[in-house]
C-alpha positions as CSV (number, residue, x, y, z in Angstrom):
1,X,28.3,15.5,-23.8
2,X,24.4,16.2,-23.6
3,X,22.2,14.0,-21.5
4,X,19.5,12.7,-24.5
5,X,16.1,13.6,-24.1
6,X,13.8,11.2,-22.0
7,X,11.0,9.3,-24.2
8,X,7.5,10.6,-24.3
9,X,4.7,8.5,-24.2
10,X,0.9,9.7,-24.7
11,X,-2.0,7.9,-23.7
12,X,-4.3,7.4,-26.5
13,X,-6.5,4.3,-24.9
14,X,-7.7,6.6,-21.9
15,X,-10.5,4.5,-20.4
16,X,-8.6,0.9,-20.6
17,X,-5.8,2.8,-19.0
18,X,-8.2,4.2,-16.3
19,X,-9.4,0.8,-15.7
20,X,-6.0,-0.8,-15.6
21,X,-5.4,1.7,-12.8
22,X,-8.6,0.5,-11.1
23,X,-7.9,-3.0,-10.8
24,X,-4.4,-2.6,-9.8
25,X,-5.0,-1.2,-6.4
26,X,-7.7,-4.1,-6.0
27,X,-7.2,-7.2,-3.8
28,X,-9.7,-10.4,-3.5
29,X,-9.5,-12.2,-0.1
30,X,-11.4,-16.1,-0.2
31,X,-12.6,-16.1,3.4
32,X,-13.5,-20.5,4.6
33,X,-16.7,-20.0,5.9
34,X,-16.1,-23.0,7.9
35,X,-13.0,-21.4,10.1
36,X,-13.7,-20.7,13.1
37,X,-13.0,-17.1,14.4
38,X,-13.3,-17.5,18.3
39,X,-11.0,-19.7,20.4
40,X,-12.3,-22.8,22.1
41,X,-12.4,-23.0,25.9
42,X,-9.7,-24.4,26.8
43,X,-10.6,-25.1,30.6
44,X,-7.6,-23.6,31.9
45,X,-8.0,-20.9,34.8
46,X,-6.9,-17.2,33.9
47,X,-8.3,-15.5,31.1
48,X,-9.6,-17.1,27.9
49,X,-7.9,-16.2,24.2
50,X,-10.6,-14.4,22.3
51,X,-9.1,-15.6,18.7
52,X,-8.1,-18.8,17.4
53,X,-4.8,-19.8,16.4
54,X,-5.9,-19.8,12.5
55,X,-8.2,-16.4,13.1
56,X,-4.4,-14.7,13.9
57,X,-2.4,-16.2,11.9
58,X,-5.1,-14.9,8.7
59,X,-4.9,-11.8,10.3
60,X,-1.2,-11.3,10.2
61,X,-0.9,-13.1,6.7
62,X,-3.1,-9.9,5.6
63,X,-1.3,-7.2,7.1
C-alpha cells in the first residue's frame, strides 16, 4: 500500500500572508506608569534591594 501524496497549498494572497507573518511574532506589553520600579528604603541595615517586589515579579511574568 502506497503512502498518498501530501496536499499542496499555493499562496495566492502574498502580501496579507506576509503581513500575517509580521504580526504574529509581535507582542504589546501595557506598562502602569504609576508602578514604581525602585524599592523603598526599608531602614534595615545591610544592603538595600534595588527592585520592588512588583518591578520583579513584571519581570519574570515577561520572561
Amino acid at each position: 500500500m502506497s503512502k498518498p501524496k501530501p496536499a499542496r497549498y499555493r499562496t495566492t494572497n502574498w502580501s496579507a500572508y506576509n503581513a500575517a507573518l509580521r504580526k504574529r511574532g509581535s507582542l504589546l506589553i501595557w506598562l502602569d506608569k504609576e508602578m514604581a520600579w525602585h524599592a523603598p528604603n526599608e531602614g534595615r541595615p545591610g544592603r538595600p534591594p534595588v527592585f520592588s517586589n512588583a518591578a520583579i515579579q513584571f519581570c519574570l511574568s515577561i520572561k
